[in-house]
Structures are given as C-alpha cells and as structure tokens.
DSSP file (Angstrom, degrees, kcal/mol; ACC not computed):
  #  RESIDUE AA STRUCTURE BP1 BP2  ACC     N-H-->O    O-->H-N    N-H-->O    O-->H-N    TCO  KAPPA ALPHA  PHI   PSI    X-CA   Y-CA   Z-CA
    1    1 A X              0   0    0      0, 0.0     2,-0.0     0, 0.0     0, 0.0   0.000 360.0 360.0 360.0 132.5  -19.1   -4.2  -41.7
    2    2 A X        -     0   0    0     18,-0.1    19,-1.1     1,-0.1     2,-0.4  -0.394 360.0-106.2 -86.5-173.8  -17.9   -1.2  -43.6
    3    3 A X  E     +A   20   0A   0     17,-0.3    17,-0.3    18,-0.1     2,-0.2  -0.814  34.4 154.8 -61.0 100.3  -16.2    1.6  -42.8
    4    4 A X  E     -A   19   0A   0     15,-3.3    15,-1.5    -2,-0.4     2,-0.2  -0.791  31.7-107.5-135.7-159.1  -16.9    5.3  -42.4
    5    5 A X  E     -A   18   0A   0     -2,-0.2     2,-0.3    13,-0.2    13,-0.2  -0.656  14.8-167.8-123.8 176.8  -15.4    8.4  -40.6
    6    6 A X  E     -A   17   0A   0     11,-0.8    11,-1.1    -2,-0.2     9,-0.1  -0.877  17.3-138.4-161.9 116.3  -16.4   10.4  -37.8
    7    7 A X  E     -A   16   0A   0     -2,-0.3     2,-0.3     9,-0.2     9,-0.2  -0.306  24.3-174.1 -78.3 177.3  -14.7   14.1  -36.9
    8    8 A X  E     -A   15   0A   0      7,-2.5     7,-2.0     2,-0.1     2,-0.5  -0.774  20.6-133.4-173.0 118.8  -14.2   14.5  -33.7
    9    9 A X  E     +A   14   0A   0     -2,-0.3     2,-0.4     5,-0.2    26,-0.2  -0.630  22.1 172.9-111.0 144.8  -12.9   17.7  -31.5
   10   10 A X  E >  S-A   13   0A   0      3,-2.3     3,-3.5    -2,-0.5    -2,-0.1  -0.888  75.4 -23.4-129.7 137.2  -10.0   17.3  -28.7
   11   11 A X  T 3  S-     0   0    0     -2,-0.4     3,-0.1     1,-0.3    -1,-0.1   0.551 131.0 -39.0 -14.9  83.1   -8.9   20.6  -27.3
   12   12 A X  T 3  S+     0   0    0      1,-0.2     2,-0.4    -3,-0.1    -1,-0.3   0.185 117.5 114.7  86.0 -24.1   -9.8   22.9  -30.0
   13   13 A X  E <   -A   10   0A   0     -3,-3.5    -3,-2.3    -5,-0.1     2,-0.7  -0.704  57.2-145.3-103.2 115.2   -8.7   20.2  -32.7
   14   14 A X  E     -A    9   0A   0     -2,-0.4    -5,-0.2    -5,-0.2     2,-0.2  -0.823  19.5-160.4 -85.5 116.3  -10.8   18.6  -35.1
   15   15 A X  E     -A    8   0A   0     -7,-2.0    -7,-2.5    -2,-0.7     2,-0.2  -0.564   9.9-143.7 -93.9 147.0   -9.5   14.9  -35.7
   16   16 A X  E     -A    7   0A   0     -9,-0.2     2,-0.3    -2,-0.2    -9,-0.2  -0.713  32.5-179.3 -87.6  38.6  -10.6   13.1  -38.7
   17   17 A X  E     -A    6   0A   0    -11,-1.1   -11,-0.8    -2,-0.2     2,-0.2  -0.636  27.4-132.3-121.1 158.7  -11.0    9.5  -37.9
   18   18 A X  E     +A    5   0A   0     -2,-0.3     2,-0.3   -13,-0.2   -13,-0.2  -0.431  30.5 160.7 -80.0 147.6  -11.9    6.1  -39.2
   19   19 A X  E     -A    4   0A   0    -15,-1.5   -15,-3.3    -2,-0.2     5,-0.1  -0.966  53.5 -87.5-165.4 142.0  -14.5    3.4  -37.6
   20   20 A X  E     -A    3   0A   0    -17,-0.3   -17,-0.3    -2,-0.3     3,-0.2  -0.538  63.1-103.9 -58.0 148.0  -16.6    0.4  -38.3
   21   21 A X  S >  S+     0   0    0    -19,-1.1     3,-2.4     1,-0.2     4,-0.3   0.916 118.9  47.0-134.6 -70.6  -20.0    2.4  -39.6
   22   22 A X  T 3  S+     0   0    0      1,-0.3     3,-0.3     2,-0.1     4,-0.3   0.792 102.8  61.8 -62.2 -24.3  -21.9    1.6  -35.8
   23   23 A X  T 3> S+     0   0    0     -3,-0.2     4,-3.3     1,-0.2     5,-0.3   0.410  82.9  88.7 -54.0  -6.6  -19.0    2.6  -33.7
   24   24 A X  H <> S+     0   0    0     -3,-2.4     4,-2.0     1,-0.2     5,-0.2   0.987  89.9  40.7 -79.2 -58.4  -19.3    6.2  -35.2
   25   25 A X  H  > S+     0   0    0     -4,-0.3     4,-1.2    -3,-0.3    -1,-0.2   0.740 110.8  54.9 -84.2   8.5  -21.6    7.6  -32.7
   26   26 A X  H  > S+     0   0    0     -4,-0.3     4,-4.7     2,-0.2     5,-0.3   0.855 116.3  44.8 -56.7 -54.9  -20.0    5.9  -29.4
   27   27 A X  H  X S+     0   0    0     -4,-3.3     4,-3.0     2,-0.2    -2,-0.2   0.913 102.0  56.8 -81.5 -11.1  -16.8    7.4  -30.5
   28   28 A X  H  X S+     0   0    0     -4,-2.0     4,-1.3    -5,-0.3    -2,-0.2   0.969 116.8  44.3 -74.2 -77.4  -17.9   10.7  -31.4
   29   29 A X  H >X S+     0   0    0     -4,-1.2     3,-2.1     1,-0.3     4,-1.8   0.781 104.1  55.6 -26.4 -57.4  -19.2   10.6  -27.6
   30   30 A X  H >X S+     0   0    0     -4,-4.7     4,-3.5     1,-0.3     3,-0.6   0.978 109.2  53.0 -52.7 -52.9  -16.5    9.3  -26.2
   31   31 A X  H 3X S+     0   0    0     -4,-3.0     4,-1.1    -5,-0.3    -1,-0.3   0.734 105.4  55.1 -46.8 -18.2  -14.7   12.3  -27.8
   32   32 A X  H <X S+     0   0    0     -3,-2.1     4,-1.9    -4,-1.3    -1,-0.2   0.810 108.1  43.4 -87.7 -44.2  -16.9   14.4  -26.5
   33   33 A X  H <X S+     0   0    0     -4,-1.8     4,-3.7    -3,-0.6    -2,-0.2   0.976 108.1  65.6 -59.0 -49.5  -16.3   13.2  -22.8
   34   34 A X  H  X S+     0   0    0     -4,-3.5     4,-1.8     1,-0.2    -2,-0.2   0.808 106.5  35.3  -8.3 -70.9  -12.9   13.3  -23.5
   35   35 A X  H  < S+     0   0    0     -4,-1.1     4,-0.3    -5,-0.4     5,-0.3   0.963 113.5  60.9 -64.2 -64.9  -12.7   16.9  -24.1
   36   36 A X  H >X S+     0   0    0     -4,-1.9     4,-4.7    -5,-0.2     3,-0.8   0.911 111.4  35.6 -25.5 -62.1  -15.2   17.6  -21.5
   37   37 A X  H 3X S+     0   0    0     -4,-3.7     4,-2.0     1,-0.3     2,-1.6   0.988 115.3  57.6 -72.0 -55.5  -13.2   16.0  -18.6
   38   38 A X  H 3< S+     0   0    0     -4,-1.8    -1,-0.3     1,-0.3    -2,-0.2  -0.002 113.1  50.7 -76.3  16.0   -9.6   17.5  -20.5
   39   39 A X  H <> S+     0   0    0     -2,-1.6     4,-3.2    -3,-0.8     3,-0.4   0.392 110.7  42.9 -92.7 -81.8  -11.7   20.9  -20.0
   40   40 A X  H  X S+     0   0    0     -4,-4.7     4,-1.6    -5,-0.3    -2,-0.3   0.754 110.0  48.9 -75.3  -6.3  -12.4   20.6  -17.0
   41   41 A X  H  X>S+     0   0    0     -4,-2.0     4,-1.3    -5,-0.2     5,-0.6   0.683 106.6  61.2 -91.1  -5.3   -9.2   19.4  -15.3
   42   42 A X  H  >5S+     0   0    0     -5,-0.5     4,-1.3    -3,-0.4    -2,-0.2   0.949 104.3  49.9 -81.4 -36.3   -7.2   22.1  -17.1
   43   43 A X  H  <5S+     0   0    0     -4,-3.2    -1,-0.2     1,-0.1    -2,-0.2   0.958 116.5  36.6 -70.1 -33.2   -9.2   24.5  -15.4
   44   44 A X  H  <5S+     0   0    0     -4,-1.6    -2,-0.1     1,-0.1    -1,-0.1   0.794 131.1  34.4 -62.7 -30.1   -8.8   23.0  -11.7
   45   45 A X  H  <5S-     0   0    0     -4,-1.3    -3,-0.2    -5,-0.2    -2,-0.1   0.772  86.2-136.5 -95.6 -28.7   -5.2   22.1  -12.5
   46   46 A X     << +     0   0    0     -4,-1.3    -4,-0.1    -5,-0.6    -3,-0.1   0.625  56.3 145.4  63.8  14.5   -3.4   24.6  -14.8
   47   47 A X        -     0   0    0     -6,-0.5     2,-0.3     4,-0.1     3,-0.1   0.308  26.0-178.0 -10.5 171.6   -2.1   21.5  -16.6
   48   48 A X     >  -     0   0    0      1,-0.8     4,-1.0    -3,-0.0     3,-0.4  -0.701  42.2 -12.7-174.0 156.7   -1.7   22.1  -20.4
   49   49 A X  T >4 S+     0   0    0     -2,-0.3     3,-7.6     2,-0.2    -1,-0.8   0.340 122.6   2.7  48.7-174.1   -0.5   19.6  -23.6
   50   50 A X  T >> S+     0   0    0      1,-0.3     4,-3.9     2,-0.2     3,-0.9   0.416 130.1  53.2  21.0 -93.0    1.2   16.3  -22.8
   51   51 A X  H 3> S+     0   0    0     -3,-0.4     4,-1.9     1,-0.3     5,-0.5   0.870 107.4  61.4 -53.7 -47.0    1.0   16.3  -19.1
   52   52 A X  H <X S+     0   0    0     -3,-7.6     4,-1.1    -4,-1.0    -1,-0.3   0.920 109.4  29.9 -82.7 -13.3   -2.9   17.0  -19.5
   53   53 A X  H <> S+     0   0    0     -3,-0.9     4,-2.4    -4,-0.2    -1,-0.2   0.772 110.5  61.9 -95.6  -9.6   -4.1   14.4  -21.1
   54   54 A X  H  < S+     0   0    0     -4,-3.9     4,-0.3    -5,-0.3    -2,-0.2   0.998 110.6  43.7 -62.5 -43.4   -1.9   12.0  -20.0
   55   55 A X  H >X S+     0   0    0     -4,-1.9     4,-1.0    -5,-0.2     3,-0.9   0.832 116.7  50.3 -70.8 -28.7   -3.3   12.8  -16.3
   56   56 A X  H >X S+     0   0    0     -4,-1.1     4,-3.1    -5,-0.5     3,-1.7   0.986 106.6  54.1 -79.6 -42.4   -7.1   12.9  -17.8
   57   57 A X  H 3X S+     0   0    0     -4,-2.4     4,-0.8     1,-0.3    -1,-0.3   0.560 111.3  44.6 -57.5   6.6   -6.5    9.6  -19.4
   58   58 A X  H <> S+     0   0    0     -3,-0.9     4,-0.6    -4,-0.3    -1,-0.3   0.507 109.9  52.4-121.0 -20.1   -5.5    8.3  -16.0
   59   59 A X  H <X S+     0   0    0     -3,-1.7     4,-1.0    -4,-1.0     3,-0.4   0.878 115.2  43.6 -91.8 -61.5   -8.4    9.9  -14.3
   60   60 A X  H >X S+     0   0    0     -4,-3.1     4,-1.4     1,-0.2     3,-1.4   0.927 116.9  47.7 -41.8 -46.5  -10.9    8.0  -17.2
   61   61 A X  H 3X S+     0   0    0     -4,-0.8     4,-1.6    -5,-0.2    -1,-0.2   0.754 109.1  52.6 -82.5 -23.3   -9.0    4.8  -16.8
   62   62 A X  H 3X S+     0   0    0     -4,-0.6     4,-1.0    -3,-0.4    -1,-0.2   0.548 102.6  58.1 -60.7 -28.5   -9.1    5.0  -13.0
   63   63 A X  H <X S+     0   0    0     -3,-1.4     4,-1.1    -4,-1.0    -2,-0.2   0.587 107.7  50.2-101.7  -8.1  -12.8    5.4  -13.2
   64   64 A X  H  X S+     0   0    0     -4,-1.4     4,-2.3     2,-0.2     5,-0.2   0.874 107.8  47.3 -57.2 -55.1  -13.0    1.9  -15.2
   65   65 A X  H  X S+     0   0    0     -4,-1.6     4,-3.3    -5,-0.2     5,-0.3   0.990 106.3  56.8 -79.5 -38.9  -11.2    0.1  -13.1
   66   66 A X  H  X S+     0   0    0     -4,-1.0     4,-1.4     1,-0.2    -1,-0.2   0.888 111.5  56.9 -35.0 -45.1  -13.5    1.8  -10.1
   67   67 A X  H  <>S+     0   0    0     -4,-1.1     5,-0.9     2,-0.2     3,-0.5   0.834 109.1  36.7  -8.5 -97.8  -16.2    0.1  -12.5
   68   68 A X  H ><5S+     0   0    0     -4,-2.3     3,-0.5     1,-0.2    -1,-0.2   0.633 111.8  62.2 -28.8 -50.6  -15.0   -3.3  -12.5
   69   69 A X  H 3<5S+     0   0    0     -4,-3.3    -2,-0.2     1,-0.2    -1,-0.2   0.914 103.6  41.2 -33.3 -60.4  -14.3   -3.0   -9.5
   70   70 A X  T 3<5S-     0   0    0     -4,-1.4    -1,-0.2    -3,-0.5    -2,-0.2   0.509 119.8-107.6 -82.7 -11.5  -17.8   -2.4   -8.3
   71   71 A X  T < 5S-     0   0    0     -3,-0.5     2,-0.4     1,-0.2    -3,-0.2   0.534  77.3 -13.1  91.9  16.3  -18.9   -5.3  -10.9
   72   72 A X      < -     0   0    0     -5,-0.9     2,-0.3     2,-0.0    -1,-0.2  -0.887  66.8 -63.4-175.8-143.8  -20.4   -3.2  -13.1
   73   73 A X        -     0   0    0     -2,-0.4     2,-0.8    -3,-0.1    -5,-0.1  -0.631  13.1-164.9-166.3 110.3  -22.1   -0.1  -15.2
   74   74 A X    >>  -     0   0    0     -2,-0.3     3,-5.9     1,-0.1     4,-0.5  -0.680  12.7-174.3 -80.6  69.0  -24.7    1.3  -14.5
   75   75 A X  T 34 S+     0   0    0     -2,-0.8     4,-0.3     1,-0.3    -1,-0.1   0.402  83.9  55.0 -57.9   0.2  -25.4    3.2  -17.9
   76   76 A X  T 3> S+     0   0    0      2,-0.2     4,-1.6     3,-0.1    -1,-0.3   0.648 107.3  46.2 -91.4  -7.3  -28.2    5.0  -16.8
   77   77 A X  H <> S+     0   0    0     -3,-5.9     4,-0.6     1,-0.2    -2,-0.2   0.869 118.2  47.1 -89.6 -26.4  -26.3    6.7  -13.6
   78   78 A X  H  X S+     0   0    0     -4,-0.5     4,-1.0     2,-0.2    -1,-0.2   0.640 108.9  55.0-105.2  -5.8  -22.9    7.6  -16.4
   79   79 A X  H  > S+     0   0    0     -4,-0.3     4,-2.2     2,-0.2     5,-0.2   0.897 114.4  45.2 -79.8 -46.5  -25.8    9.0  -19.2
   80   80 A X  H  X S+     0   0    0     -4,-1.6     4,-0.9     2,-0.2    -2,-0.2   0.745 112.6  44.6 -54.7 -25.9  -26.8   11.3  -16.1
   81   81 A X  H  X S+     0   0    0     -4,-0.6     4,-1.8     2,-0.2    -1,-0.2   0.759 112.0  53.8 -75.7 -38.7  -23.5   12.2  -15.1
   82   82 A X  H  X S+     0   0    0     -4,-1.0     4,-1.8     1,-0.3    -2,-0.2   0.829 114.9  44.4 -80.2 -40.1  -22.7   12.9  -18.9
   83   83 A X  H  X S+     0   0    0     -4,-2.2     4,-1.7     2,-0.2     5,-0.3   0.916 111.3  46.7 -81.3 -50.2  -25.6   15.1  -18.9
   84   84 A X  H  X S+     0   0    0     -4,-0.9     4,-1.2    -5,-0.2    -2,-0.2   0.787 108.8  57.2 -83.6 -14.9  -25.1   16.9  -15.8
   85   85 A X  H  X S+     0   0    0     -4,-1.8     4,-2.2     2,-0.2    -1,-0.2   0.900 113.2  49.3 -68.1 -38.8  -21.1   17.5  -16.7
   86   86 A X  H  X S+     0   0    0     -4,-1.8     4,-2.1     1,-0.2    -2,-0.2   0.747 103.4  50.6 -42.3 -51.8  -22.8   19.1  -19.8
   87   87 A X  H  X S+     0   0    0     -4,-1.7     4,-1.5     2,-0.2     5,-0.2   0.745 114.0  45.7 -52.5 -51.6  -25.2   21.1  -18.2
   88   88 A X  H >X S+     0   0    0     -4,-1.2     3,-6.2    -5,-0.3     4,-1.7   0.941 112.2  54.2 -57.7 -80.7  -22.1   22.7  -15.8
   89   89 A X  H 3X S+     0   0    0     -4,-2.2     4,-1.9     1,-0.3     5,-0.4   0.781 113.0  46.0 -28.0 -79.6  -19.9   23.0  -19.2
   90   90 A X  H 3X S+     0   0    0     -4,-2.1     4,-0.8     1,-0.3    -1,-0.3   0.804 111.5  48.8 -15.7 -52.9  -23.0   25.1  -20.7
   91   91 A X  H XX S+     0   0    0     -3,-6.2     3,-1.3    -4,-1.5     4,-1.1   0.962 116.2  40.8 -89.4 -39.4  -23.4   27.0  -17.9
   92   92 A X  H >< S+     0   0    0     -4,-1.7     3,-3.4     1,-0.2     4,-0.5   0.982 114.4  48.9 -48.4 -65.5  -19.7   28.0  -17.7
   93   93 A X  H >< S+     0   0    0     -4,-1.9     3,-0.8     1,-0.3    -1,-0.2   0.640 101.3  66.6 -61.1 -10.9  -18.9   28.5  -21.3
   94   94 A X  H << S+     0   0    0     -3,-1.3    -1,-0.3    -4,-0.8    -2,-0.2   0.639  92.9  64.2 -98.2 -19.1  -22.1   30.7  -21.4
   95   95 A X  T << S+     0   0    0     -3,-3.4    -1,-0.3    -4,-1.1    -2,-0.2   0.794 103.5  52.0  -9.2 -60.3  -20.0   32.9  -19.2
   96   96 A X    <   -     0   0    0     -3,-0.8     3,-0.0    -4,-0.5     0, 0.0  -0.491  68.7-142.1-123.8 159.3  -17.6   33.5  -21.9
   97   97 A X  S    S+     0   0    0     -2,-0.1     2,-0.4     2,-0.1    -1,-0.1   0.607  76.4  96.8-102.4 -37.2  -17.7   34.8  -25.7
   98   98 A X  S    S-     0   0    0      1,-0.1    -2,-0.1     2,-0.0     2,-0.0  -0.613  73.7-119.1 -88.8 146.5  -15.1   32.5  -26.6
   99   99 A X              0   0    0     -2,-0.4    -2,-0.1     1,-0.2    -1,-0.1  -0.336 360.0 360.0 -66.2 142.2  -14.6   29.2  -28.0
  100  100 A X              0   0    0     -2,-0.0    -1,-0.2   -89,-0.0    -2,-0.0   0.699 360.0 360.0 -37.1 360.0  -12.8   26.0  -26.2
C-alpha cells in the first residue's frame, strides 16, 4: 500500500504526518476527536500542556477499555456522539471571535 500524509491540528498545532494512503481519513478524525475532547477538558479542568493530554489520553483509553469491556462498538452510537460533541463545540466557539 503506499504512503501519503495527512495534516492534522492538536491544540492550535498543525502536525504534518505520514500514513498508509486509507488510514488518512480515520486519522485525520481521530485528530479531530482528539482535540475536541483536549478542548473540552481544558475548559472543565484548567489543565494546560503535558498534564492535559496526558489526562485526555487516559480519559480516551478509559473509554476503550469501557468498550471491551461491554464486548463491543457500537459505531453508530460513537458517530452520534462525535456529532453531537461537535454540535456543542459549534455552538460554544460561535460564542467567541477567536480561534482554538
């Protein structure tokens, strides 16, 4: 399979990275949840650098193993969720003049 890239922005920061050609829009999503949740716990938490994603990656990886746990994924219930986190994020940022 080749190669190609896919940017991808993390708190404020556009990353530059490489991927197998079909993996490019999964990870450009995933980056995009990423950020999302690393958005929104910095506002509940007043977290910032380091200490917040390490606690959002712990929050993602926590809702995995909840996953497994539960013996599966149900992708249509996490495309709704991803959509209605969106929807919030919209309505908030539409608040504000500025960019994440």
């Amino acid at each position: 399979m080749s190669e190609t890239h896919v940017d991808v922005t993390l708190m404020g920061r556009t990353y530059r990275l490489e991927c197998e050609a079909g993996e490019a829009e999964p990870l450009a999503q995933a980056a995009k949840l990423l950020d999302e949740r690393i958005s929104a716990l910095a506002k509940r938490s007043g977290l910032s650098g380091e200490k917040l994603v390490l606690w959002t990656a712990l929050e993602v990886a926590l809702d995995l193993v909840k996953l497994q746990q539960q013996g599966g994924f149900d992708i249509t219930r996490f495309k709704r969720r991803i959509e209605l986190i969106g929807a919030r994020l919209d309505g908030v940022l539409s608040q504000y003049d500025c960019p994440l």
